[in-house]
TORPA-709385 format. One line per 2 residues: number of its first residue (from 1); for each residue x, y, z of C-alpha. Coordinates in steps of 0.5 Angstrom, whole numbers. Last residue first. Example, Ala and Ser with C-alpha at 12.3 -4.5 7.8 and 13.67 -1.06 7.14 Angstrom:
2
2 = 27 -2 14; 25 -9 16
# end
This chain:
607
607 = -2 60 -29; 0 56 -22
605 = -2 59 -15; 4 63 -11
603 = 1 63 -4; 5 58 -1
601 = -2 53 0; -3 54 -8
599 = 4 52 -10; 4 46 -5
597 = -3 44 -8; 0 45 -15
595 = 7 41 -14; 2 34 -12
593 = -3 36 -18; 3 35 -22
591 = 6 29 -18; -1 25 -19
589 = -2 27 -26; 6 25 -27
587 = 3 18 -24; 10 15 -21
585 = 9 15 -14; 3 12 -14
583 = 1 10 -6; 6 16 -4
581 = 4 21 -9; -4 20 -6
579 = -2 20 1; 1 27 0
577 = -5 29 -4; -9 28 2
575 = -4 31 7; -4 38 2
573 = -12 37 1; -12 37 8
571 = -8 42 10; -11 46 3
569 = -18 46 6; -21 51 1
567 = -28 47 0; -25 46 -7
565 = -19 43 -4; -21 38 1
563 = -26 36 -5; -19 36 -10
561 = -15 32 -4; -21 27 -4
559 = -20 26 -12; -13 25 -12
557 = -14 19 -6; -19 16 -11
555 = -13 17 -16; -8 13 -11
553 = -13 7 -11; -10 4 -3
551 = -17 5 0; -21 1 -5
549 = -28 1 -1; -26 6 4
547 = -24 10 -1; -31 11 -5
545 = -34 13 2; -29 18 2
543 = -30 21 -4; -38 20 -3
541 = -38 24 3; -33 29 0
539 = -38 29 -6; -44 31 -1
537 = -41 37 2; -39 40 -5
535 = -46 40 -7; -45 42 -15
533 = -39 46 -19; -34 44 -22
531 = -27 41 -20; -29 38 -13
529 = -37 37 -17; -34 32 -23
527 = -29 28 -19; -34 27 -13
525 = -38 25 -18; -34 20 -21
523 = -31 18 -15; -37 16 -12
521 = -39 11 -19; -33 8 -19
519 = -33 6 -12; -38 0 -14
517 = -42 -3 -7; -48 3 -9
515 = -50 0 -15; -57 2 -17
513 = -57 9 -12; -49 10 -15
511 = -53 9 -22; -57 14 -21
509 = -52 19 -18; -49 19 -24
507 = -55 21 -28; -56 27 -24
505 = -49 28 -24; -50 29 -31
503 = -55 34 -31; -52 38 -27
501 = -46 38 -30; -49 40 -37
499 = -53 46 -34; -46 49 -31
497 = -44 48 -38; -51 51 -41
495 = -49 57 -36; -42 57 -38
493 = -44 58 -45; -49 64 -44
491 = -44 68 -40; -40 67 -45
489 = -33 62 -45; -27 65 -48
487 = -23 62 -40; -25 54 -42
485 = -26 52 -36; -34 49 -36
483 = -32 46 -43; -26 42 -39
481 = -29 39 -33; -34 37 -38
479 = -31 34 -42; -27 31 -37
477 = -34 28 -33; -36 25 -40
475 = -43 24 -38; -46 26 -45
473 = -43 22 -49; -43 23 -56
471 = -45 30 -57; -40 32 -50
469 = -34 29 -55; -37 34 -60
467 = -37 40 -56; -30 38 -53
465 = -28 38 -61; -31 44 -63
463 = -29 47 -56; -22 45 -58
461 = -22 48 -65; -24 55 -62
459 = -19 55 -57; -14 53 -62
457 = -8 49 -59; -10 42 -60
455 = -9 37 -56; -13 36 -51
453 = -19 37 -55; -15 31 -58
451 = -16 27 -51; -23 29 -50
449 = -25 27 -57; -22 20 -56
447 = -26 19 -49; -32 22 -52
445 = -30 16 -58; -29 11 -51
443 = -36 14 -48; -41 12 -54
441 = -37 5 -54; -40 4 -48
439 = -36 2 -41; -35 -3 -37
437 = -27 -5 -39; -29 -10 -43
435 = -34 -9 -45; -33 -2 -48
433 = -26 -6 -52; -31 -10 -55
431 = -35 -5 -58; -30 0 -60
429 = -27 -7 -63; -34 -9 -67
427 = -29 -7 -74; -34 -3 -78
425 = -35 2 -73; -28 5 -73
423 = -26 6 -67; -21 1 -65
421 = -15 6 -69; -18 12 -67
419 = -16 10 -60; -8 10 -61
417 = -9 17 -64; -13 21 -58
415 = -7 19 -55; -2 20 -59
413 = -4 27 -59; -4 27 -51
411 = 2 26 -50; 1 29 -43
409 = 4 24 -39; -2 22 -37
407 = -5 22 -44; -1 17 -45
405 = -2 11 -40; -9 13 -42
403 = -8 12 -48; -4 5 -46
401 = -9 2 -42; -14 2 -47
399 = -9 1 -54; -7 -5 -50
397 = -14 -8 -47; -17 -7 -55
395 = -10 -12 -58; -12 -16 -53
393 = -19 -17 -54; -17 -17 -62
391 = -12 -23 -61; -5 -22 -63
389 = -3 -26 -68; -2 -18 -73
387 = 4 -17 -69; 4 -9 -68
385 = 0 -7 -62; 4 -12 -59
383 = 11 -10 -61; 9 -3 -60
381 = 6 -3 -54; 12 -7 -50
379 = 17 -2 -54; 13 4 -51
377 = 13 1 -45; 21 1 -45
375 = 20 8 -47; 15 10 -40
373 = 19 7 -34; 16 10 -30
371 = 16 4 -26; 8 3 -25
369 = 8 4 -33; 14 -2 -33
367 = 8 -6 -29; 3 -5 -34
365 = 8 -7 -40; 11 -13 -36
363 = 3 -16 -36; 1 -13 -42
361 = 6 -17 -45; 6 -23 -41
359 = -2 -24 -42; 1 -22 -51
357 = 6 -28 -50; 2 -33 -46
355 = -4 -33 -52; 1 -35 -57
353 = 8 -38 -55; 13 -34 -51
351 = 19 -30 -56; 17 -24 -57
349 = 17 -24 -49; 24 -25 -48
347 = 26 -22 -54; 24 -15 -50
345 = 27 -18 -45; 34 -19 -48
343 = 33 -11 -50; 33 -8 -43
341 = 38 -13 -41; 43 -10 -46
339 = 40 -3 -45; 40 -3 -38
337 = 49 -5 -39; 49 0 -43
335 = 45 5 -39; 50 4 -33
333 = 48 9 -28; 54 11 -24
331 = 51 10 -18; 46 5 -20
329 = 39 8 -22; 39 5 -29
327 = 42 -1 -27; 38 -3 -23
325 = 32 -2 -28; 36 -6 -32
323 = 35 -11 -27; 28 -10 -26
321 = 28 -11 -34; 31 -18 -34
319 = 26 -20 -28; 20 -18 -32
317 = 23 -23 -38; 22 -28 -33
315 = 30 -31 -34; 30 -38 -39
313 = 36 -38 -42; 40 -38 -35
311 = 44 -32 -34; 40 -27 -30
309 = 38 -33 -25; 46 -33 -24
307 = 46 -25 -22; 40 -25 -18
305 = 43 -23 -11; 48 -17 -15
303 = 42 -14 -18; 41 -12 -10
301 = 47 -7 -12; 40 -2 -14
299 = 40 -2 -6; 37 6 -4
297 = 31 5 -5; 29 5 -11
295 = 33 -1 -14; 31 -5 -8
293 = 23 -3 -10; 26 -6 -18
291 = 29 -12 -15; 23 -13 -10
289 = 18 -13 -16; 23 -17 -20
287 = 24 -22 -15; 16 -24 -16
285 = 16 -24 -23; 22 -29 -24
283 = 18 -33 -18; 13 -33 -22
281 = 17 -36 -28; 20 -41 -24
279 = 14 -44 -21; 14 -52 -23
277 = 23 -52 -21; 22 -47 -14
275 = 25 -41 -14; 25 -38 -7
273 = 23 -32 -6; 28 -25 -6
271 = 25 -21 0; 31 -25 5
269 = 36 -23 0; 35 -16 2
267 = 37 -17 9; 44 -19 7
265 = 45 -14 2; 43 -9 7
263 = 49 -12 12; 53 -11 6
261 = 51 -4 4; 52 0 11
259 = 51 6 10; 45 8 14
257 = 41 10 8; 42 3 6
255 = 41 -1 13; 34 3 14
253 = 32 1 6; 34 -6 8
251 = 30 -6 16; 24 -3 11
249 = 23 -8 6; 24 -14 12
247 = 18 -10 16; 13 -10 9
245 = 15 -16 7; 13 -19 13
243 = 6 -15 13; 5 -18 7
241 = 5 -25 9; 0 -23 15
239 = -5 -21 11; -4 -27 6
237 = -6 -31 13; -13 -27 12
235 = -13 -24 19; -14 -26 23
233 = -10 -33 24; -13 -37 30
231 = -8 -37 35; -2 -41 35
229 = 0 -40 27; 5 -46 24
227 = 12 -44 25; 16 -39 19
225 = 12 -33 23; 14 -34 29
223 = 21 -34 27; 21 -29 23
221 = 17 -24 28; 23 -25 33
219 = 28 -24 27; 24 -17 27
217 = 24 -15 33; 32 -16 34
215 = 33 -12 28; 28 -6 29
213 = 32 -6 36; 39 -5 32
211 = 36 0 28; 34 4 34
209 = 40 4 37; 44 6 32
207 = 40 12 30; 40 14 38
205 = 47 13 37; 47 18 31
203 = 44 22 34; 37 26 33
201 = 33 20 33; 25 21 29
199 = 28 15 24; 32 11 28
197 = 26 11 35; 20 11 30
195 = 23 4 28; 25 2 34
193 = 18 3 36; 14 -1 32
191 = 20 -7 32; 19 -7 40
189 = 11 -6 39; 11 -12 34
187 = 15 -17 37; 10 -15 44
185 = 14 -11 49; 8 -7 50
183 = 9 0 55; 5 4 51
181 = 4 3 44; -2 8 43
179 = 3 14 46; 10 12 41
177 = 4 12 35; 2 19 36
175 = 8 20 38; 11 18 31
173 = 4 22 26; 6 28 29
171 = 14 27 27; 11 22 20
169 = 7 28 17; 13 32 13
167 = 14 24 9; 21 26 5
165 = 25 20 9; 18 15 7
163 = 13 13 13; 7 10 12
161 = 10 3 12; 11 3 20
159 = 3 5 21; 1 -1 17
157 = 5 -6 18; 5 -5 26
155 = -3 -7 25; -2 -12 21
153 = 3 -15 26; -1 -14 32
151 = -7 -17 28; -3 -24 27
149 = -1 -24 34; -8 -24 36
147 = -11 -21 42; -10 -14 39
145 = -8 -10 45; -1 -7 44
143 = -1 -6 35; -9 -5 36
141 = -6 2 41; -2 3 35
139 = -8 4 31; -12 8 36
137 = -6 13 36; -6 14 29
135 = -14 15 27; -15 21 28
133 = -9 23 23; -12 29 22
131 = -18 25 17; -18 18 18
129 = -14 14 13; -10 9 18
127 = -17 7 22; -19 5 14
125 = -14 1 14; -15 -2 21
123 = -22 -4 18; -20 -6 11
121 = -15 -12 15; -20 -13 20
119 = -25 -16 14; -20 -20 11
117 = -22 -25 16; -26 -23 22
115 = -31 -17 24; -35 -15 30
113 = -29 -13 34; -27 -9 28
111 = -34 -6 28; -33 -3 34
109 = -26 1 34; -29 4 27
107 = -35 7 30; -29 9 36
105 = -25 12 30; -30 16 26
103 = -33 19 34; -27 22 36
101 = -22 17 42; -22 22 48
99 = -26 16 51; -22 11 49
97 = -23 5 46; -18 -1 45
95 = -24 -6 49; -20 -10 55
93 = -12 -13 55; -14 -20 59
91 = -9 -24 57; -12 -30 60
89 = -12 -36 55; -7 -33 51
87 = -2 -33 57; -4 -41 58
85 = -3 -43 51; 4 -39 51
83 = 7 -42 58; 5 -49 57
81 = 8 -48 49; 14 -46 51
79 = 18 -44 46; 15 -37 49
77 = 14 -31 43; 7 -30 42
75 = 4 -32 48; 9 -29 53
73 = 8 -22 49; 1 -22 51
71 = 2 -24 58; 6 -19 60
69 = 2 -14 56; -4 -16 59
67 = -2 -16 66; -4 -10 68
65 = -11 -11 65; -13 -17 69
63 = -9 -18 76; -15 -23 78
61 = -13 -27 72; -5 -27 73
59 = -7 -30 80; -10 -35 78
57 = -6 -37 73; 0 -38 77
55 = -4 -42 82; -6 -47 76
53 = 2 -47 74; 4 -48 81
51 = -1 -54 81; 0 -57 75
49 = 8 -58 78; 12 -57 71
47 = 12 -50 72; 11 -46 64
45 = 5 -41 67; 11 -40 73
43 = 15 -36 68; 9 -32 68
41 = 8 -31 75; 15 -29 77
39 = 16 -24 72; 8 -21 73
37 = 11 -21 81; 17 -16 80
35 = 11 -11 77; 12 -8 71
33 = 17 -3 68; 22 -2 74
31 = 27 -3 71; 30 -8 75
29 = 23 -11 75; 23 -11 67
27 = 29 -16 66; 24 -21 64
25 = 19 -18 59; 25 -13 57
23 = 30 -19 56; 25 -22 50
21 = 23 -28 53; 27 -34 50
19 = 33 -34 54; 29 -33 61
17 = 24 -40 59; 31 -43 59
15 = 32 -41 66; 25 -42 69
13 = 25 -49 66; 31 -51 69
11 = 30 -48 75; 24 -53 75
9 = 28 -59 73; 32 -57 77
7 = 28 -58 84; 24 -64 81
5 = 30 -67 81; 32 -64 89
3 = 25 -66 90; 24 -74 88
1 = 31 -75 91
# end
């Protein structure tokens, strides 16, 4: 009696352990992918009888590496929690290096094994940013053998989210993935390789099978993901929040451009997050990030998920504009409908109380310039800048944020304007506004100067004005970009220019020795010699080592593409920009330096 029971209960668990691998870990024998065996074996991790568990286990860690990827899978995705521990404990997927792998990539390799928290995270970032796509394959090769799932997963994130429908690198960069994956069957291989299946497929039924294997993946990966970790987290847990949202973005963006909207909208709500009674106001500004992303790829009917928090009196104001937004790039465009919401916010933010008012304020005026949208944040600006209750550090903070934002656009006019108002000595608010942003009131006058010179249409006016800038503050990289260009300039000018620079790398290099964790100081250097003259070879190193401190800053990435270029590697200077575009899609500068690369790699250089 004893062992008929027994006997069930074991074909039971077999038979239940078999629904919840995936099919391609169990059917994997019939295919012929893996061993017959590996299949037995790691069923058998789960076996009731101690002793076939233990013979099992054995056997599993004498295979060693062929059966890492059995065993890695079954760790993450088995519901029997015998079979997952056991799994983890002797997967045994060895060292990701490679001999072929370049020397970037291999230092990088062994500093992760070295690393934790969200220190893994900048180390996998800094794989995917390495020049030629060094670090692609290796990457992926993470996504196989991470002996964590939640490195697995960041690692996926990073590499699936480098991809756009205009990205001309992502063939290359595709296989490159496709050889790092292998033949794992983790969650995040099989959404990983979905994904590069529907976006490199040349058929629509290739397309469809690739999309549907991103969806079975990821509701695995939501699964594991709504439980309590298994393992020990690393990363950083937010890390691996965002690769989540990352993965759900890029299945509705999918299901958008296949066309099929319902099965988008449906998808869509999982980014939207749930809005708790003492959070409201927070949930608002998360869901308006995802109503304007959604409303930029290809879902703006996404506003039809948020219809009956729009009408509730207490709406985020931010969600208001995300709605306009909506409208705005619905086809058709609704524009009377954006307005409408477009003003309710407006309001919205007038009518918050005190010190939140004007936080809330640069808040939706910061996130509208990263939208483009440039007359709502106008308004924003107006309405701050206007109320005589702001506070002075607010009111400097957004005469700041907003000159640049228009300089940017090219109204530089403006610009220069708005900084004349902080700049009278009498009032203290050049001083403030230096503190604030680490600078010193000298450079913001050299700032405002700058932008003037800019403005003015007279080259003899506008050397006045550059000269003045340079007087006041003599590291201004700008100034002294542009009086080093100026095309009326005599030999002995463009030696004092040549002189300038010279002298001001000098003291930028100074406070990068004195500083050396701040990137600010590398990227001004670089900016300066990339775009004048000076050690090339050495702005490209200091550009670099600036964006492995801050690797998802776009203008760094400007920076990087301006080095390549000056050394006269268009490729690169073409890839990097690229780069450059897609962290911040919105940056006129970015987009104009952007058009002029590719006008220069054409042969058709720009007047």
């Amino acid at each position: 009696m004893g062992s008929i029971l027994h006997d069930r209960r074991r074909r039971t668990i077999a038979w239940t352990t078999s629904l919840l691998l995936p099919a391609a870990l169990l059917g994997l024998a019939a295919r012929g992918d893996r061993p017959a065996e590996i299949e037995r074996l790691v069923t058998e991790l789960g076996d009731p009888d101690y002793a076939v568990r233990e013979t099992a286990s054995d056997r599993l860690a004498s295979l060693g590496h062929d059966a890492a990827d059995a065993l890695l899978t079954a760790a993450e995705v088995s519901d029997d929690l015998e079979v997952a521990l056991r799994a983890r404990w002797l997967a045994n997927p060895g060292s990701p290096l490679r001999g072929s792998d370049p020397a970037e990539a291999t230092r990088l390799l062994e500093d992760l094994a070295k690393a934790v928290g969200s220190e893994r995270n900048r180390i996998m970032e800094q794989l995917l940013r390495l020049p030629d796509d060094a670090g692609i394959e290796p990457l992926a090769r993470l996504v196989r053998l991470e002996p964590t799932a939640a490195g697995s997963r960041v690692a996926a994130s990073l590499l699936a989210d480098e991809w756009r429908p205009d990205n001309p690198y992502w063939p290359e960069m595709a296989s490159r993935i496709l050889a790092g994956l292998g033949a794992s069957e983790r969650p995040a291989s099989r959404f990983l390789r979905g994904f590069v299946a529907h976006t490199a497929a040349t058929s629509d039924a290739a397309a469809a099978a690739g999309l549907e294997a991103c969806r079975e993946a990821l509701a695995v990966l939501d699964r594991r993901l709504d439980e309590p970790p298994r393992d020990d987290g690393e990363p950083d847990a937010a890390d691996v929040t965002e690769s989540r949202r990352i993965f759900r973005r890029l299945l509705v963006e999918l299901l958008a451009r296949a066309g099929r909207r319902d099965d988008a909208l449906a998808a869509a709500r999982r980014l939207l997050p749930n809005r708790r009674q003492d959070a409201a106001i927070d949930a608002d500004q998360r869901a308006a990030l995802e109503i304007h992303w959604l409303a930029e790829h290809g879902l703006p009917a996404a506003v039809e998920l948020v219809a009956d928090r729009l009408a509730a009196e207490d709406v985020g104001p931010l969600l208001l504009y995300a709605a306009a937004f909506a409208h705005r790039a619905g086809e058709p465009a609704d524009p009377t409908a954006a307005a409408l919401l477009a003003t309710r916010a407006r309001r919205r933010l007038a009518g918050i109380d005190g010190g939140d008012r004007e936080r809330a304020q640069l808040i939706a005026a910061v996130t509208l310039a990263e939208w483009a949208a440039f007359d709502w944040v106008d308004e924003v600006y107006d309405d701050l800048l206007g109320d005589p209750g702001t506070s002075a550090e607010r009111r400097v903070q957004a005469v700041i944020l907003h000159s640049e934002l228009l300089h940017e656009q090219g109204r530089d006019a403006e610009a220069a304007a708005a900084l004349a108002t902080i700049m009278d000595p009498a009032t203290g608010q050049a001083e403030r506004a230096a503190l604030l942003f680490n600078r010193n009131a000298e450079s913001l006058r050299s700032r405002m100067l700058y932008f003037a010179a800019c403005a003015e249409p007279d080259p003899a006016a506008s050397r006045r004005l550059l000269e003045a800038a340079l007087r006041s503050y003599a590291r201004d990289v700008d100034a002294l970009i542009a009086i080093y260009r100026l095309a009326d300039n005599t030999p002995e000018q463009q030696a004092e220019a040549v002189a300038r620079i010279g002298r001001a790398l000098s003291q930028i290099e100074e406070d990068i020795e004195a500083v050396p964790g701040d990137p600010n100081g590398k990227n001004e250097y670089a900016w300066l010699v990339a775009n004048t003259v000076g050690d090339l070879e050495k702005a490209t190193r200091y550009s670099r080592a600036s964006l492995e401190l801050s690797p998802d800053s776009g203008s760094f990435l400007d920076t990087l593409a301006h080095c390549h270029a000056a050394a006269g590697n268009l490729d690169r200077a073409l890839r990097t920009q690229w780069l450059a575009l897609k962290t911040d899609p919105h940056s006129p500068m970015i987009r104009r330096n952007y058009e002029r690369f590719l006008a220069l790699a054409a042969g058709d250089p720009p007047e």
